[in-house]
DOLUMDO-471378 format. One record per residue (C-alpha): residue number from 1; residue in three letters; x, y, z. Coordinates in nm, 4 decimals, always signed. Layout:
! DOLUMDO-471378
PT     n   res          X          Y          Z
PT   NUM   Ala          X          Y          Z
...
//
This chain:
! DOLUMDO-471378
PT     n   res          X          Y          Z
PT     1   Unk    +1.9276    +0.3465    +9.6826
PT     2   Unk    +1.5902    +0.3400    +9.5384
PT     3   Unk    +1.5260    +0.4470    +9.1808
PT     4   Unk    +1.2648    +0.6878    +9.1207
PT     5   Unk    +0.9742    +0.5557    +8.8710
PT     6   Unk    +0.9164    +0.7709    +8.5389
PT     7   Unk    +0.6490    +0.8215    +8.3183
PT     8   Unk    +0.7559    +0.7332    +7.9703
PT     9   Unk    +0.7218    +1.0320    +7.7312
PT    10   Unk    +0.6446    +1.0186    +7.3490
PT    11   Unk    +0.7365    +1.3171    +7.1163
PT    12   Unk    +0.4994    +1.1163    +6.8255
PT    13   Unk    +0.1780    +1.3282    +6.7367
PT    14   Unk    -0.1263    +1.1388    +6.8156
PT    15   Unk    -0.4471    +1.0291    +6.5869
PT    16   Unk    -0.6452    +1.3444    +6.7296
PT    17   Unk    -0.3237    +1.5895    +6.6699
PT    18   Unk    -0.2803    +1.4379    +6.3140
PT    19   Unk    -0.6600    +1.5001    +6.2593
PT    20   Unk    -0.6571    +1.8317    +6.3860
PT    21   Unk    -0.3570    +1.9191    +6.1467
PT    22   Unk    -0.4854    +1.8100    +5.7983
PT    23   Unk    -0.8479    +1.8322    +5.8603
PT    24   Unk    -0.9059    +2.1897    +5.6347
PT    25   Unk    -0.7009    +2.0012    +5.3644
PT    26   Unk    -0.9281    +1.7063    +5.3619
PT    27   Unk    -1.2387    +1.9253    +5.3775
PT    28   Unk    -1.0811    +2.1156    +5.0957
PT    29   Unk    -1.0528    +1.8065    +4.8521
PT    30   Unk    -1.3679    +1.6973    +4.9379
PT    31   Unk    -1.5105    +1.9892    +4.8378
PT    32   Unk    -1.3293    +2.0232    +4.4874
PT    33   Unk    -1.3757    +1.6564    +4.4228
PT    34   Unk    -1.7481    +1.7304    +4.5004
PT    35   Unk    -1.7811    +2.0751    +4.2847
PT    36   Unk    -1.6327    +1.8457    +3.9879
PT    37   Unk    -1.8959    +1.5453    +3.9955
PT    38   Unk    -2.1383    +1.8352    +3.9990
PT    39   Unk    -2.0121    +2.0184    +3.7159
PT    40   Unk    -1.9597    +1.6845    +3.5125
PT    41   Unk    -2.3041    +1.6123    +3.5687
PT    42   Unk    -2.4529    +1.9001    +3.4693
PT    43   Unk    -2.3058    +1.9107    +3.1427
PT    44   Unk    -2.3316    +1.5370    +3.1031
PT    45   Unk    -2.6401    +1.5839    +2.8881
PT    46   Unk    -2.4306    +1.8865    +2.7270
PT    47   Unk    -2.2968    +1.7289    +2.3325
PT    48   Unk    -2.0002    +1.8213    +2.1679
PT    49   Unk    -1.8453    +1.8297    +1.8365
PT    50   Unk    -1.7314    +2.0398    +1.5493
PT    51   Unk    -2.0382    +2.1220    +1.3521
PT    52   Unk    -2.2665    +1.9238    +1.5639
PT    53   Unk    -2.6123    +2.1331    +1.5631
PT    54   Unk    -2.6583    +2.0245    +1.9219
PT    55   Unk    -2.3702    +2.1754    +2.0535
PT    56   Unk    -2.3135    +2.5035    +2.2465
PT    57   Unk    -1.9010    +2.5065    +2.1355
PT    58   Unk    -1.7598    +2.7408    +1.9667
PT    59   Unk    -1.7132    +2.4963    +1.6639
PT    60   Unk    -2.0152    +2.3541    +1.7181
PT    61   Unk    -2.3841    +2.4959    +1.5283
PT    62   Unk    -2.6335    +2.4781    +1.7753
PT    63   Unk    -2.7328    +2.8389    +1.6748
PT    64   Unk    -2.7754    +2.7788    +1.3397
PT    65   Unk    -3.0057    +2.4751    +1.4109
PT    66   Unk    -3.2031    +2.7065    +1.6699
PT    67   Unk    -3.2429    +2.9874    +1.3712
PT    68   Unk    -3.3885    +2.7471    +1.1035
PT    69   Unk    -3.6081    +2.6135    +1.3702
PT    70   Unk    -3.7780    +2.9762    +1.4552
PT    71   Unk    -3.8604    +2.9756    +1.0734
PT    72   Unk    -4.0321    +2.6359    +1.0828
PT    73   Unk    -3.7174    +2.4380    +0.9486
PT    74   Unk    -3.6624    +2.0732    +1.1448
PT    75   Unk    -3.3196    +1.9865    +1.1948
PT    76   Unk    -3.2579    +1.5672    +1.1937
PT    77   Unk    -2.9161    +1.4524    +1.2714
PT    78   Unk    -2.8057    +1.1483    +1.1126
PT    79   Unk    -2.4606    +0.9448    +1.1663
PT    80   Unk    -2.5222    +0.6964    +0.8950
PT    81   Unk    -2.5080    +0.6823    +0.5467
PT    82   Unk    -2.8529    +0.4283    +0.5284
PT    83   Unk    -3.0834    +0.7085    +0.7190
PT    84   Unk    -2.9092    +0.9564    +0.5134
PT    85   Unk    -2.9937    +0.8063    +0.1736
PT    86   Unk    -3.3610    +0.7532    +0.3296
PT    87   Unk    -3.4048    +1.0487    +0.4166
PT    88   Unk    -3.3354    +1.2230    +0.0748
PT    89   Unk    -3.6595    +1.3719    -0.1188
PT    90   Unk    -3.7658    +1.7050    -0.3009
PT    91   Unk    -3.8120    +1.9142    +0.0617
PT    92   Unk    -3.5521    +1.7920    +0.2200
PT    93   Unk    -3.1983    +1.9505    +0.2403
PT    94   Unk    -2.8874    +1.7016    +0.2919
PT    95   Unk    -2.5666    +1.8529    +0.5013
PT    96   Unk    -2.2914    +1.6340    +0.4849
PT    97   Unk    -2.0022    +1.7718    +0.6861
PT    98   Unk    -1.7437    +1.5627    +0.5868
PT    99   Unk    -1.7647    +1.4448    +0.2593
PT   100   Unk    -1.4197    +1.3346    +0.2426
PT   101   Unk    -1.4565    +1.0946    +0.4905
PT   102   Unk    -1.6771    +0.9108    +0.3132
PT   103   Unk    -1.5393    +0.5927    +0.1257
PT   104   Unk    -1.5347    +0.5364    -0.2573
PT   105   Unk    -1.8156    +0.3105    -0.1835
PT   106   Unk    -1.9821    +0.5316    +0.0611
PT   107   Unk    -2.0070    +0.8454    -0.2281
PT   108   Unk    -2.1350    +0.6638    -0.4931
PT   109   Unk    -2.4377    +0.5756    -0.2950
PT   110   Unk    -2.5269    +0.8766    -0.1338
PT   111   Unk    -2.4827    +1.0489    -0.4800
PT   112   Unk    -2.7024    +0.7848    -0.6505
PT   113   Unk    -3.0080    +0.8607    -0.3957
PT   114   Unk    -2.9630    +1.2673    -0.3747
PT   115   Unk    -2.9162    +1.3184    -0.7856
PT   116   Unk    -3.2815    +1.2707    -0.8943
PT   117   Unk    -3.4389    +1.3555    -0.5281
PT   118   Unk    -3.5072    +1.6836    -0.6372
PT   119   Unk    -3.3942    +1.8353    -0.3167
PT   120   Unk    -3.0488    +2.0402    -0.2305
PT   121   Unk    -2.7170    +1.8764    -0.1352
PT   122   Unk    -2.4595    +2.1036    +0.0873
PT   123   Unk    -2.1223    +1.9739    +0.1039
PT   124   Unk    -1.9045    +2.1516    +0.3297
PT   125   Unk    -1.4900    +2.1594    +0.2331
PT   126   Unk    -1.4892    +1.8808    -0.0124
PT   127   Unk    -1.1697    +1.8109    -0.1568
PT   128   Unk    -1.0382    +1.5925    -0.4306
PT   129   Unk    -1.1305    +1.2710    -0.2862
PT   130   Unk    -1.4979    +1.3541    -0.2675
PT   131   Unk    -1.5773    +1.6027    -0.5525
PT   132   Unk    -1.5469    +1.3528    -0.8536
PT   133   Unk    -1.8233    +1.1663    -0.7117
PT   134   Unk    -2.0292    +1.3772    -0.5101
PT   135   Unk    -2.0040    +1.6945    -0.7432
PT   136   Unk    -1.8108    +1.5308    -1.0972
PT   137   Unk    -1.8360    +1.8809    -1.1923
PT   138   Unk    -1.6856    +2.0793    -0.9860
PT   139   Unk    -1.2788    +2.0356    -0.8901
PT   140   Unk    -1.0500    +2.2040    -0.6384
PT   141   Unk    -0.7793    +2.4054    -0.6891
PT   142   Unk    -0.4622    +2.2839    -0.5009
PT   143   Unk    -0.4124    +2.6255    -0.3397
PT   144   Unk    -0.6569    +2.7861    -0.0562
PT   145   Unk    -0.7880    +3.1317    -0.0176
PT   146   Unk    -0.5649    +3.3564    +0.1757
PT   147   Unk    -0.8946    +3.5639    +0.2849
PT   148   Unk    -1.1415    +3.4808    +0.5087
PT   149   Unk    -1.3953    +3.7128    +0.4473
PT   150   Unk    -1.5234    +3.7705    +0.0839
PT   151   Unk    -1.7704    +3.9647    -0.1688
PT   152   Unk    -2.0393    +3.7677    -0.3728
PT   153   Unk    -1.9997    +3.9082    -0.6957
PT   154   Unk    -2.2178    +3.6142    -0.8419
PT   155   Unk    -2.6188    +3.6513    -0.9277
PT   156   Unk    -2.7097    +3.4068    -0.6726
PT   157   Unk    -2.9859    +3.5548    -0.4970
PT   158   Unk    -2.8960    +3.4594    -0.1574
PT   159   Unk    -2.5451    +3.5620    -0.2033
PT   160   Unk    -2.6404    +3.8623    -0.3379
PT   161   Unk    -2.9030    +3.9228    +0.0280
PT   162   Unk    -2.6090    +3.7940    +0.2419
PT   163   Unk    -2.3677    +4.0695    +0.1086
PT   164   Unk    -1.9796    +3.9636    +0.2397
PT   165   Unk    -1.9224    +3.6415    +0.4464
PT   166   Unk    -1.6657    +3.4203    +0.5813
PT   167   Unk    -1.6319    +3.1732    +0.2767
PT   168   Unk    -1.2804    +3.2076    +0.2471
PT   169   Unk    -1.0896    +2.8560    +0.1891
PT   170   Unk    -1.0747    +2.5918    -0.0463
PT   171   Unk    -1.1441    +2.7527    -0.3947
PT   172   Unk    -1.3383    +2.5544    -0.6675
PT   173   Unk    -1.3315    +2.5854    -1.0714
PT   174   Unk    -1.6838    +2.4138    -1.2858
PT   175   Unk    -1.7315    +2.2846    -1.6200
PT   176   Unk    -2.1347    +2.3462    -1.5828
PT   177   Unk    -2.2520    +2.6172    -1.7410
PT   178   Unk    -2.5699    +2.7030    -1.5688
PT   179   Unk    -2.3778    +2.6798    -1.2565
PT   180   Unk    -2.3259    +2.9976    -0.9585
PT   181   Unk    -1.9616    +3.0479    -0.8700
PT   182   Unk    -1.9778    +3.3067    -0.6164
PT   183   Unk    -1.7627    +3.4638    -0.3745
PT   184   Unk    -1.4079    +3.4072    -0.5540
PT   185   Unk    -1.0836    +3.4814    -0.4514
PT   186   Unk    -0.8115    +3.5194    -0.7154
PT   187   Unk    -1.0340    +3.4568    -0.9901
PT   188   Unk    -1.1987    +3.0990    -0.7788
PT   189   Unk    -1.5024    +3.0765    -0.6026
PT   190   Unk    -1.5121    +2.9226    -0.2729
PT   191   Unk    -1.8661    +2.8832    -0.3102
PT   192   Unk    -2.0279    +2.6750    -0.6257
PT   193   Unk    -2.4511    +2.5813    -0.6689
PT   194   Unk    -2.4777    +2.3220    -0.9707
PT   195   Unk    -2.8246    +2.3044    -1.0643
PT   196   Unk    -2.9011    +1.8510    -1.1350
PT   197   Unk    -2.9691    +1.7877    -1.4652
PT   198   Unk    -3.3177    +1.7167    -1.4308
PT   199   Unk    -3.5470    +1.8165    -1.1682
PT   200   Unk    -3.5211    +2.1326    -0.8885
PT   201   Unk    -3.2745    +1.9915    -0.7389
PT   202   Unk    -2.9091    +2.1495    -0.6719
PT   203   Unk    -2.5546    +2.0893    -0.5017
PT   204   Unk    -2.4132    +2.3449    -0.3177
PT   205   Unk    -2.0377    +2.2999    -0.2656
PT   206   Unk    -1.8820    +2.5438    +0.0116
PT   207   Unk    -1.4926    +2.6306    +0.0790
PT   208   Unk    -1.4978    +2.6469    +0.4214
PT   209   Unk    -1.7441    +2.5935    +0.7256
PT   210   Unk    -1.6797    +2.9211    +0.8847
PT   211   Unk    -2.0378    +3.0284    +0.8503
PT   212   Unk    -2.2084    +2.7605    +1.0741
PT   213   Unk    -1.9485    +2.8042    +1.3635
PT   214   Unk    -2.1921    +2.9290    +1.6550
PT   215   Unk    -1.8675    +3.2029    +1.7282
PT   216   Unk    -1.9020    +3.3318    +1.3547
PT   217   Unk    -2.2527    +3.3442    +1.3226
PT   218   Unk    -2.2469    +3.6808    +1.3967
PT   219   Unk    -2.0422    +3.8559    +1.1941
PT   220   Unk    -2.0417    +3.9810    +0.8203
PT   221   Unk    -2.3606    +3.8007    +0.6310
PT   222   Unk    -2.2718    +3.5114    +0.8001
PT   223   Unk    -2.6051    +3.3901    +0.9243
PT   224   Unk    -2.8341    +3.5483    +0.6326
PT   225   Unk    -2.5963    +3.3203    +0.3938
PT   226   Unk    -2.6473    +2.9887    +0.6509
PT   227   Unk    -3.0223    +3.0371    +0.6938
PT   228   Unk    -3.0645    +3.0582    +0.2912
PT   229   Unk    -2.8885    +2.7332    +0.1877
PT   230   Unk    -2.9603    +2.5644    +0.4513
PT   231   Unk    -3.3506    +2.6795    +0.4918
PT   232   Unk    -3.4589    +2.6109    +0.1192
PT   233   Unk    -3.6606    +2.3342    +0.2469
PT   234   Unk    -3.8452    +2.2181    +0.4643
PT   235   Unk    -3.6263    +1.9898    +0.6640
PT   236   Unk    -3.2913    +1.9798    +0.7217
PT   237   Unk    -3.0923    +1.6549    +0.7640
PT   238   Unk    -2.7476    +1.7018    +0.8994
PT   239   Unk    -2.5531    +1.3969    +0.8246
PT   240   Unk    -2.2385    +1.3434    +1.0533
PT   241   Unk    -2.0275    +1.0836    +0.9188
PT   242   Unk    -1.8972    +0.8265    +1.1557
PT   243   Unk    -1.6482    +0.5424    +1.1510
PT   244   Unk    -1.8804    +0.3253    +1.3289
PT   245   Unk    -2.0847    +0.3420    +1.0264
PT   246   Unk    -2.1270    -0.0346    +0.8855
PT   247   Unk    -2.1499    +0.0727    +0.5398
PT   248   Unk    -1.7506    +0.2509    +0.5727
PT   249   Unk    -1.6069    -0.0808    +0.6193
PT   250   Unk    -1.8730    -0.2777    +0.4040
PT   251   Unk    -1.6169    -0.4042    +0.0652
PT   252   Unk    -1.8728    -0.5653    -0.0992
PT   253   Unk    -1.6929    -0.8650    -0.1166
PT   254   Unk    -1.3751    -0.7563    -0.2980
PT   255   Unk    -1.0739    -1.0032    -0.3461
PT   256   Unk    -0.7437    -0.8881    -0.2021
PT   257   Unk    -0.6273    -0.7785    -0.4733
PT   258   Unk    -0.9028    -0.5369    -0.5174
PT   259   Unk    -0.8268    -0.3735    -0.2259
PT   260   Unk    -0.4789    -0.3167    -0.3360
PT   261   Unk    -0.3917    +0.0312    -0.4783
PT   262   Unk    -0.3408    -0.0202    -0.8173
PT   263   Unk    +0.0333    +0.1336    -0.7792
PT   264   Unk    +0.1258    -0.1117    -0.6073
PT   265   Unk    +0.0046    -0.3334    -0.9045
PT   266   Unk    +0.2138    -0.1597    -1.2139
PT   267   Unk    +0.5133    -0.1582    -0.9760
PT   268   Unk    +0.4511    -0.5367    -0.9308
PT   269   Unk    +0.4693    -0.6093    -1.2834
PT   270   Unk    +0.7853    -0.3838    -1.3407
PT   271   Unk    +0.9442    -0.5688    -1.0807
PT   272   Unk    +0.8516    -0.9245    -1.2260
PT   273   Unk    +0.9749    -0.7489    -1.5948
PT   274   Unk    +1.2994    -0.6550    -1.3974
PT   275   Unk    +1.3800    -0.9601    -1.2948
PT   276   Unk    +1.3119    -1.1457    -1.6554
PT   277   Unk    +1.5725    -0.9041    -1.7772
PT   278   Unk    +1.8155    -0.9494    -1.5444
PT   279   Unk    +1.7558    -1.3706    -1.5623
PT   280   Unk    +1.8047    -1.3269    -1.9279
PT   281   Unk    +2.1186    -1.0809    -1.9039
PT   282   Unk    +2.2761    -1.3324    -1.6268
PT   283   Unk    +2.1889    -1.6617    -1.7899
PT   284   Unk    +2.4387    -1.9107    -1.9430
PT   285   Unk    +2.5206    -1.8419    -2.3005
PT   286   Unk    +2.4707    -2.0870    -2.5761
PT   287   Unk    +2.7656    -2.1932    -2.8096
PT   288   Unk    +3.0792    -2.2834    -2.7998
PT   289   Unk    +3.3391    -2.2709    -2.4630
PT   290   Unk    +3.5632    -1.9633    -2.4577
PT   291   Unk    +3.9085    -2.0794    -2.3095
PT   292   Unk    +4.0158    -1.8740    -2.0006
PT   293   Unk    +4.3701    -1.8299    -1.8979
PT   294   Unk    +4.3831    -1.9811    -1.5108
PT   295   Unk    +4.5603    -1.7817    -1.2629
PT   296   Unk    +4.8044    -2.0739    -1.1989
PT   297   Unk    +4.9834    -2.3375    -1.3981
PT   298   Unk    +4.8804    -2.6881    -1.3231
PT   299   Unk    +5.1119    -2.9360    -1.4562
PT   300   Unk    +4.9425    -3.2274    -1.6734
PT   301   Unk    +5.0513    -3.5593    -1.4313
PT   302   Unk    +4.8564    -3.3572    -1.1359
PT   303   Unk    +4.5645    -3.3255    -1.3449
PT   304   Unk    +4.5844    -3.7048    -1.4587
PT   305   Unk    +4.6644    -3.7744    -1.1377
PT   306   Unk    +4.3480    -3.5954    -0.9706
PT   307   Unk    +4.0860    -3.7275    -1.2547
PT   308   Unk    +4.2159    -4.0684    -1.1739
PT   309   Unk    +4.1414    -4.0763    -0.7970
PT   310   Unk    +3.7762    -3.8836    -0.8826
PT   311   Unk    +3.7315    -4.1993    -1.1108
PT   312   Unk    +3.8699    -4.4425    -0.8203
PT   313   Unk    +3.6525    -4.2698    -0.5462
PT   314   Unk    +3.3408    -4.3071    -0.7953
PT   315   Unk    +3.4579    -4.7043    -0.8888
PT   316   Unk    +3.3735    -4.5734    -1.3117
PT   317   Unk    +3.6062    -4.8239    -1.4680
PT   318   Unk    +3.3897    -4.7710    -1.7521
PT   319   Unk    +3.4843    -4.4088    -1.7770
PT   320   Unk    +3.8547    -4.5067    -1.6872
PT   321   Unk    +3.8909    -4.7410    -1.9687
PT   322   Unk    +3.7121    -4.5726    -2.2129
PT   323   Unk    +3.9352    -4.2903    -2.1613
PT   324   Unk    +4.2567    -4.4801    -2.1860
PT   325   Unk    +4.1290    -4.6740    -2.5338
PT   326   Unk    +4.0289    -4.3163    -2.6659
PT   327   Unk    +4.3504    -4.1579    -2.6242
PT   328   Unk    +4.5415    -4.4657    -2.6927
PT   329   Unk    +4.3801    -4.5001    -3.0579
PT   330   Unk    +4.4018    -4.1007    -3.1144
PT   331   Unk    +4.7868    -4.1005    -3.0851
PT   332   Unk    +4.8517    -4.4305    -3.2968
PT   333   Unk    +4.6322    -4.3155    -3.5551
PT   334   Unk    +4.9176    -4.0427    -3.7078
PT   335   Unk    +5.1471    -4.2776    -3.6565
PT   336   Unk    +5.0071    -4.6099    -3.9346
PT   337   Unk    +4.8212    -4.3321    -4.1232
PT   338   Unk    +4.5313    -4.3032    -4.0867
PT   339   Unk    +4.3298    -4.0128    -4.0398
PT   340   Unk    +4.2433    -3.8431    -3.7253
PT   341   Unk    +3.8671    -3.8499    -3.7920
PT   342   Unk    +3.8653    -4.2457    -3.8693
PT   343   Unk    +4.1003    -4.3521    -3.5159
PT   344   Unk    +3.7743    -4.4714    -3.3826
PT   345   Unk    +3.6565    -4.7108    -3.6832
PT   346   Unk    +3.7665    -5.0508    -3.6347
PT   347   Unk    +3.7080    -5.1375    -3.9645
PT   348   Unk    +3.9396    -4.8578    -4.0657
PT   349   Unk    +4.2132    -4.8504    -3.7803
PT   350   Unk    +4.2585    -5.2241    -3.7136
PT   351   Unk    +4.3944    -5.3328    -4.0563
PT   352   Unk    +4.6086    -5.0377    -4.0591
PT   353   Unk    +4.7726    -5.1183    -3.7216
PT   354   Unk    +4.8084    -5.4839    -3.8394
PT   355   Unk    +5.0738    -5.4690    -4.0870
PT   356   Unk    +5.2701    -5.2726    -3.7497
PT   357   Unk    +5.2688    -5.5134    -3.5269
PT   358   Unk    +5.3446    -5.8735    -3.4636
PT   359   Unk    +5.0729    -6.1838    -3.3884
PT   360   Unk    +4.7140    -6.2070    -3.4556
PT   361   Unk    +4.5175    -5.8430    -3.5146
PT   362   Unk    +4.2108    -6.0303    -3.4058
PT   363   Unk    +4.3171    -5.9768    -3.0572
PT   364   Unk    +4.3655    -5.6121    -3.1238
PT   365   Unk    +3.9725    -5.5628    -3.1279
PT   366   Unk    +3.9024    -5.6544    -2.7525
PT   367   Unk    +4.2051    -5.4519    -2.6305
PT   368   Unk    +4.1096    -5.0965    -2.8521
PT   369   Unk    +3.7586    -5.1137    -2.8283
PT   370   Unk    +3.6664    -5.4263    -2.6005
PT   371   Unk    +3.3818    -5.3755    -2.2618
PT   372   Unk    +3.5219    -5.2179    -1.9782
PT   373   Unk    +3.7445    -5.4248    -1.7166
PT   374   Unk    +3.5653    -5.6555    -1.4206
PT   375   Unk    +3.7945    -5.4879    -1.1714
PT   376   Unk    +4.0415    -5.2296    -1.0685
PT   377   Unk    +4.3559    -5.5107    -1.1145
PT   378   Unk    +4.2065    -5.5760    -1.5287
PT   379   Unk    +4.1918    -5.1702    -1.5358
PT   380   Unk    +4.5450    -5.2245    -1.4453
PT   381   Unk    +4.6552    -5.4773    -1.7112
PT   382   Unk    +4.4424    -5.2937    -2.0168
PT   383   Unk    +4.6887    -4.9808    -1.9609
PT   384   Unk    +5.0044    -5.1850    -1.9132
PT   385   Unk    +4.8725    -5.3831    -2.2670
PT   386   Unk    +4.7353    -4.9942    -2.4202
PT   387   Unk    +5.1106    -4.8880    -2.3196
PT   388   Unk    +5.3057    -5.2212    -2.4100
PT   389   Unk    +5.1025    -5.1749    -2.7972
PT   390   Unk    +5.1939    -4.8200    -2.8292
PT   391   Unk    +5.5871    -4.9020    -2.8050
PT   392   Unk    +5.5534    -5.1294    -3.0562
PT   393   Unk    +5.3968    -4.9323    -3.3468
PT   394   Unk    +5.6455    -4.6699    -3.2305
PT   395   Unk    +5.9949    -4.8759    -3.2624
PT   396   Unk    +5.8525    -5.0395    -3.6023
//
């Protein structure tokens, strides 16, 4: 029987079939992967950034910039503090948008090159860390401005032209006299010109940034009030401060200790005060011992007993002997008279002790108060002799 020959079969879609199936998806990526390199390169050139006057944003002030320059104001952006001390002079107005980022350091500069330039300083939001440099005096007020939009009710004349505008946020008080607080809320202004000292110049400190938002420009006096501070001159330099500014991490060459906050300092010292007191509470007292009543009673022989091996381990036959002669001439003292405080006097004790005992006293002196034994077996024999003396004063 012959077997027929078949054609092997394969139920596996081929290259052409796959193709065919997922082509329109393919084309479909390609096309939205395509529509986004174009979009990202049109707006490449496009800048962002809140309060930026070359961006579009919301949040940005592009339309601000574009106002001043239709009245023949220039705009200059600058990110660092150098070209923004430079750039200071009598017709020249200086935005700083974020004072408060600004170090210690950083302030004291740019105050130092705008208070005698004779031109106008605009500080948008300052707080605390900035004002008692920047503006020494003006301070803010802990609590913010529940309104946004407010009344001038000050005699600055382009408050008075703008009419109602959204100044409403951090709320300022002044110690200067012949300064403008306009625009209060609750009794505070949210907007405050201090005129310098000397000169035409002035510092304008402002609550809240509302008014340069391109998305606010619009509405209430926003714009009128934007174009007057800001327009007083004839150029505008918008400083943006940055972190890649040299001058924020420049320390002048302060020690380590100069960086530290000077809390940390005081809380040193308490610390190092603490700890005198409590060495002083804790440390040993001077004067005499206090006896303490031990826990357990230790009979006298295991005492004796345990000093004498401490002396054996250490080889102090010295210490030994000198003990034995001590306690030897202490309790023979009371008993040939003679006082307790004169048992150690030769002169005093061995006379006394003669007329006690039998033989030559001479050969008392070595044995009471002779040098310490060679050896451990002469240890040995000065007890046994210390003993053998005792019992004899005692049974005469």
């Amino acid at each position: 029987m012959t077997e027929a020959t078949l054609t092997p079969t394969s139920s596996s879609p081929t290259t052409r079939q796959t193709w065919t199936r997922t082509r329109g998806i393919v084309l479909a990526l390609v096309l939205l992967l395509a529509a986004g390199v174009a979009i990202a390169a049109v707006r490449s050139d496009a800048l962002h950034g809140r309060l930026d006057p070359r961006s579009a944003d919301p949040s940005g002030s592009k339309a601000v910039a574009r106002l001043l320059a239709d009245r023949g104001v220039s705009t200059r952006v600058v990110t660092t503090l150098g070209e923004a001390r430079s750039a200071a002079g009598s017709d020249t107005t200086l935005l700083v948008t974020s004072p408060d980022l600004l170090t210690k350091r950083q302030q004291t500069l740019l105050h130092t090159a705008t208070e005698q330039s004779g031109g106008r300083t605009v500080l948008i939001s300052p707080g605390s860390p900035s004002l008692g440099t920047l503006a020494p005096q003006v301070t803010a007020d802990p609590a913010v401005s529940l309104d946004s939009t407010l009344s001038p009710r000050c005699g600055l004349p382009a408050a008075r032209r703008a009419g109602s505008a959204d100044t409403g946020g951090i709320r300022y008080s002044t110690t200067d006299q012949n300064a403008d607080s306009c625009y209060p809320s609750d009794g505070l202004p949210t907007l405050v010109r201090v005129p310098a000292r000397t000169g035409s110049g002035d510092t304008v400190v402002l609550g809240a940034p509302d008014i340069l938002y391109n998305d606010r420009l619009d509405e209430q006096g926003n714009a009128s009030l934007a174009l007057q501070l800001l327009g007083s001159r004839t150029h505008l330099v918008w400083y943006l401060p940055s972190l890649s500014d040299d001058s924020a991490t420049d320390t002048d060459r302060r020690s380590f200790f100069d960086l530290l906050p000077s809390g940390w300092l005081w809380g040193t010292l308490q610390l190092f005060i603490a700890a005198v007191v409590a060495a002083l509470w804790r440390a040993r007292r001077m004067g005499p011992l206090v006896p303490e009543r031990l826990p357990v009673a230790i009979r006298a022989s295991e005492t004796a007993e345990g000093r004498a091996r401490l002396y054996r381990k250490a080889a102090a036959r010295d210490r030994a002997a000198a003990a034995l002669r001590s306690a030897t001439r202490t309790r023979l003292a009371p008993l040939i008279g003679v006082p307790p405080a004169q048992a150690h006097a030769p002169e005093t004790l061995l006379p006394a002790l003669a007329t006690h005992v039998d033989g030559n006293p001479q050969a008392l002196l070595p044995l009471l108060f002779g040098p310490p034994p060679r050896d451990d077996a002469a240890l040995v024999s000065l007890a046994d002799q210390l003993d053998a003396l005792e019992r004899e004063v005692r049974i005469s």
